[in-house]
N, C-alpha and C positions, 0 to 999 in steps of 0.2 A: 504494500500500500504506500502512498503518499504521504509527505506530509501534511500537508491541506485535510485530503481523506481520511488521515488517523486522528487529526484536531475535529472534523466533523463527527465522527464517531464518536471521540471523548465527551463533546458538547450535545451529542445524544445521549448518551448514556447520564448526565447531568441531570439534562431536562425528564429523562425519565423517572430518576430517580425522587427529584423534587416532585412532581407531579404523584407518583404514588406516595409518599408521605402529605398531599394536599389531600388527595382521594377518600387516605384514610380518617383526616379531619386530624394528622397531627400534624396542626401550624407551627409544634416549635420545633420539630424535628424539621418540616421545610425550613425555617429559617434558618437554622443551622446550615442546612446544604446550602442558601444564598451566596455565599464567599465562595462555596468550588463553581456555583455554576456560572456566575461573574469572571470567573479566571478563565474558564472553559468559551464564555463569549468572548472575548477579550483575547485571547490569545488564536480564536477560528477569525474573529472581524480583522484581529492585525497582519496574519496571512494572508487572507484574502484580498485583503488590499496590497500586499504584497505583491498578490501571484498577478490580482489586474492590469498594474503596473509595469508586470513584464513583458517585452515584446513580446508577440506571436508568436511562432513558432512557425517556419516556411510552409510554403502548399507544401501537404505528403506529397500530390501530385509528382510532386518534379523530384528527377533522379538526385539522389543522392542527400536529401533532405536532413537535417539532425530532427532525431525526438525533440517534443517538450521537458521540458526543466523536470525532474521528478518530484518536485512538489507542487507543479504549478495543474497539475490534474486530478478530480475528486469523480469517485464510481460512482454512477447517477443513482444506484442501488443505497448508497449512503446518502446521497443529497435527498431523496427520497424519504428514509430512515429519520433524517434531521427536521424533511417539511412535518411532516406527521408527529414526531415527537414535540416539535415546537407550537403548533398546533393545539395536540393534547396538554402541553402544560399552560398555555393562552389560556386554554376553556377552564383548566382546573384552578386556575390563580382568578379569573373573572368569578367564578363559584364562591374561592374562600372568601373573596372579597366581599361579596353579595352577603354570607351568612357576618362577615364582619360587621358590614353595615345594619342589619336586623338586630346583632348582639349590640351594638352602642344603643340603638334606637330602645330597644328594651330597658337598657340600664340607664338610657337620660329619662325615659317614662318613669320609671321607678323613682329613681332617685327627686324628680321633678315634684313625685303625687306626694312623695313621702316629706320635702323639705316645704313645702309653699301652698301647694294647691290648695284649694279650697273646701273643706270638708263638712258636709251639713247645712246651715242655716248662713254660710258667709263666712265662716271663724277659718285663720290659717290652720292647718293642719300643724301640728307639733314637730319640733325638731327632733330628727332621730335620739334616741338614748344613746343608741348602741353602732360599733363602726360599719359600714357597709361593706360586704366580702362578695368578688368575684371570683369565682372559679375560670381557669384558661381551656380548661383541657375539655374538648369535644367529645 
């Protein structure tokens, strides 16, 4: 394989990996993966700008032609692998985000009814006693 093609594998393997720890609803095991799969884009984006930059490589057509650069080529099998895994972890990062936004939305309700709101005949509702505890884990 390539280098380009070995860095697109890596950053598939990344993405899949984050993805199955969104899947399963644990956010802080994906966050943790964040740091590899950031190195993993970061190091497939700075090749690839790389390999664009390089000339051409002559028409095969004509006798006697040199190959391309051996990094500057990626298996369509892997680019394929990378559209799909990038994909599935898009859809999976738009989900956890969705259940994030629902969890604040609950916990400003909460927190709202319980510190201010209006309870009965007009009277504020009383300040909590006691401290407010979230739970992270899905």
């Amino acid at each position: 394989m390539t280098m380009l093609t070995d860095l697109a594998a890596a950053l598939s393997d990344a993405l899949d990996r984050e993805t199955a720890a969104l899947l399963q609803g644990d956010y802080d095991a994906a966050a943790r993966l964040a740091p590899a799969k950031l190195a993993a884009v970061k190091a497939f984006t700075e090749a690839a700008v790389q390999a664009s930059a390089a000339p051409l490589p002559p028409d095969p057509g004509l006798e006697g032609a040199p190959s391309p650069e051996p990094g500057l080529v990626v298996r369509s099998d892997v680019l394929e692998r990378l559209r799909e895994a990038a994909q599935a972890n898009c859809l999976a990062l738009e989900a956890a985000l969705a259940v994030q936004g629902r969890v604040v939305e609950v916990v400003t309700a909460a927190l709202s009814a319980v510190s201010g709101a209006t309870v009965g005949y007009g009277s504020p509702a009383p300040a909590p006693t006691a401290p407010f505890v979230l739970s992270v884990k899905a």
